[in-house]
N, C-alpha and C positions, 0 to 999 in steps of 0.2 A: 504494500500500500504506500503511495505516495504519504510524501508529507503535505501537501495541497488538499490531498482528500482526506488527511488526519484533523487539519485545521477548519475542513468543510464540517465533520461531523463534530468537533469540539465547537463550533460556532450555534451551529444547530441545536446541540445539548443545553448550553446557555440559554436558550429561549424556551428549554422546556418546563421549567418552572413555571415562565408567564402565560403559555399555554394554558398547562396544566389549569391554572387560576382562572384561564378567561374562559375552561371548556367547566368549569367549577362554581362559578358566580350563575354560568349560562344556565346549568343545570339544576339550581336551587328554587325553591317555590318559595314564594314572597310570605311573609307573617306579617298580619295586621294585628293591630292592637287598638279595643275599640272601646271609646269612653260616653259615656250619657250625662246629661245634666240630669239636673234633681228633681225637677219635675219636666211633665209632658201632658199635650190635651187630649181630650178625650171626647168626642163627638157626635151626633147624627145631625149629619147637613142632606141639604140637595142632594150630593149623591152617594150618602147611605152612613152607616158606620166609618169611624175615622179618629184615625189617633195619628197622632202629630209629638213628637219627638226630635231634640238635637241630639245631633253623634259626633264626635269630633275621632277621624283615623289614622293612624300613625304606620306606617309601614316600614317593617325592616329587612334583614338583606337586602334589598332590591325594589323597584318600582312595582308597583300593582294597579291595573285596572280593573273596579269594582263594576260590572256591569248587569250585574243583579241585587236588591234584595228585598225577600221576605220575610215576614215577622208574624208569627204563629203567639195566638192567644188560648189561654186555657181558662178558661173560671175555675169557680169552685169545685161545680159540679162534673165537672171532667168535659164540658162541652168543648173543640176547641174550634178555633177561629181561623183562616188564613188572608191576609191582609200583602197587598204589591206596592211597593213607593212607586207613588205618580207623580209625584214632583218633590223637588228641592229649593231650597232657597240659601244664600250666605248674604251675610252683610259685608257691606262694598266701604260703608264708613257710617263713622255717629259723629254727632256737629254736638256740642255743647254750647246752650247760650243761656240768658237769664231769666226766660220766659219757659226753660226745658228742654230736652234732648230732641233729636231729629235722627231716626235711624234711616237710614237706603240702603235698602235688601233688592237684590235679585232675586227672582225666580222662575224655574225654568222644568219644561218637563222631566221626570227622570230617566235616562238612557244611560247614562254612564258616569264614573268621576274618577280621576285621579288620584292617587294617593304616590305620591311621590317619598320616595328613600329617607328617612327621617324630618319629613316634615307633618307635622300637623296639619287635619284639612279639618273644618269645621261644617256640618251641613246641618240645617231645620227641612228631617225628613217628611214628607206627609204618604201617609199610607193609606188605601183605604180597600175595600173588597171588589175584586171583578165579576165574583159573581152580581152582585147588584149593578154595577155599571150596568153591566153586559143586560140582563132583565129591564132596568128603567129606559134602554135604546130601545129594546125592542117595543116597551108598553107605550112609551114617545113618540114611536111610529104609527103603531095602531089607533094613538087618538089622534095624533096630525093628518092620519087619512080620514078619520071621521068626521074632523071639524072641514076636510076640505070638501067630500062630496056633502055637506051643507051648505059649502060655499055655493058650488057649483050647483045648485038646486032652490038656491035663493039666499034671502039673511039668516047669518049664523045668529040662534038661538040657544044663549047660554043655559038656560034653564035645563033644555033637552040636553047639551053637552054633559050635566052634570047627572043626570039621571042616566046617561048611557053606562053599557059593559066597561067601554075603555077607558071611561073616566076615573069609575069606582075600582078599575083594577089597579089601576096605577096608587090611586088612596090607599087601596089595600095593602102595595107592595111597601108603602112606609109603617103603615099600622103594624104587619107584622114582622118588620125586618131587623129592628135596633134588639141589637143584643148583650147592650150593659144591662148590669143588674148589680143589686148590692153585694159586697164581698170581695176576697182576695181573688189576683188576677198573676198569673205565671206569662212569660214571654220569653221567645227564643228569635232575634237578629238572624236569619241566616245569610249570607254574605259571598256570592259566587266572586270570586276572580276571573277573569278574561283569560282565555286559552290555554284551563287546566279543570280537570275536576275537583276545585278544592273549593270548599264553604268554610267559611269561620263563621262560629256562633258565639252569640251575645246572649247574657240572659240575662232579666231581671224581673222586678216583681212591683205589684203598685195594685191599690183598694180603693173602690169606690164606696163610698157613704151611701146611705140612702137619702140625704139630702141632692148629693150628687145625680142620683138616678131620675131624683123626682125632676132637677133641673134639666136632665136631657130629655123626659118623656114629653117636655112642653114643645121640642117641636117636631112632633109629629103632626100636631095640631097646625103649627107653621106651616109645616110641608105644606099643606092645604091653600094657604094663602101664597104659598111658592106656584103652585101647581095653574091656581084659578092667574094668577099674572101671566106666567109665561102661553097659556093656553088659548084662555079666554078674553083679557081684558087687561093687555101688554101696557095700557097708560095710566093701569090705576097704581097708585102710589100704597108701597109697602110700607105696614108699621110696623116696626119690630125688627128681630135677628136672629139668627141662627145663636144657641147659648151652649157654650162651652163648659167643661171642667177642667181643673190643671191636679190630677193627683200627682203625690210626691212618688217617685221612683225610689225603690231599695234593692241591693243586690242579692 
């Protein structure tokens, strides 16, 4: 063997350590570490059950793209829940003056987020269930074709709108869809990564009052006046709001 092709493979060797390292960083799955504030809301709006939560994620070894998650509720009674982040929001900055704070948040659908190699990301998740999405489009549909072959047959008659099928189904679908109730509540974060099969799970735990239950059963009766605006009578002016709870989270 030459001495040329000794000092070829001695050159060679010396880069195999950083190899090694770069086919070793390449090969490692990301670890997230996932933190909650202390409390989170808890709600039935327009479209259905809904809880709302910040998470702040810290990723190590390496970058991670979080491109899913769900959060599975349990009650007491062993019933449980499956709930999909529909959107995100972060704040952009807070102005302090002498009249009060001023926060500006973003927010935007959830499709994906970042979590870059030892930085903190902070997100105000909102969650809520597809199966009711997915139910209130279709019961949506079937009153919008109702009220239209009224159009198209003369003036629409609210009276009759509310006494039809599709009206009282869609009431229905609020009357019997909220699923807070008093008592301790178990929750699992699951947390896909982008182009692995890995979930990190989060867990924690948080109770509703019964004063808290009785504040969310008010609006279903909402619902109703959500319902007669958007359907029947788009310029009448709403009073009132959707009411939330904020129970305190424990781990």
């Amino acid at each position: 063997m030459k001495i040329i092709d000794v000092a070829a493979i001695l050159g060679a060797l010396a880069w195999l350590p950083q190899i090694i390292s770069w086919i070793y960083h390449w090969l490692q799955k990301p670890k997230i570490s996932v933190y909650h504030e202390e409390e989170a809301e808890v709600g039935f709006i327009k479209f259905g059950n809904a809880f709302n939560i910040r998470l702040s994620f810290l990723a190590r070894r390496k970058h991670a793209l979080i491109d899913n998650i769900e959060l599975c509720i349990t009650d007491k009674d062993g019933a449980s829940h499956t709930f999909k982040w529909i959107w995100y929001s972060e704040t952009l900055y807070e102005l302090q003056a002498p009249t009060g704070n001023a926060t500006m948040a973003k927010q935007q659908n959830a499709i994906a987020i970042n979590a870059y190699k030892d930085v903190l990301i902070e997100k105000f998740i909102g969650f809520q269930s597809l199966s009711f999405l997915d139910r209130r489009k279709q019961l949506a549909y079937k009153l919008n074709s109702f009220i239209e072959n009224q159009r198209t047959v003369g003036q629409i008659d609210a009276d009759a709108i509310r006494r039809s099928n599709e009206y009282n189904e869609l009431l229905r679908l609020y009357k019997n869809s909220m699923i807070w109730k008093t008592g301790d509540y178990s929750a699992i974060c699951k947390i896909h990564i982008a182009d692995t099969n890995t979930y990190m799970q989060h867990s924690f735990k948080f109770r509703l009052s019964d004063i808290e239950v009785e504040t969310l059963k008010k609006n279903i009766e909402f619902a109703r006046k959500i319902i007669d605006v958007e359907f029947i009578n788009p310029q009448q002016q709403i009073e009132g709001t959707w009411l939330w709870t904020k129970p305190s989270i424990n781990i």
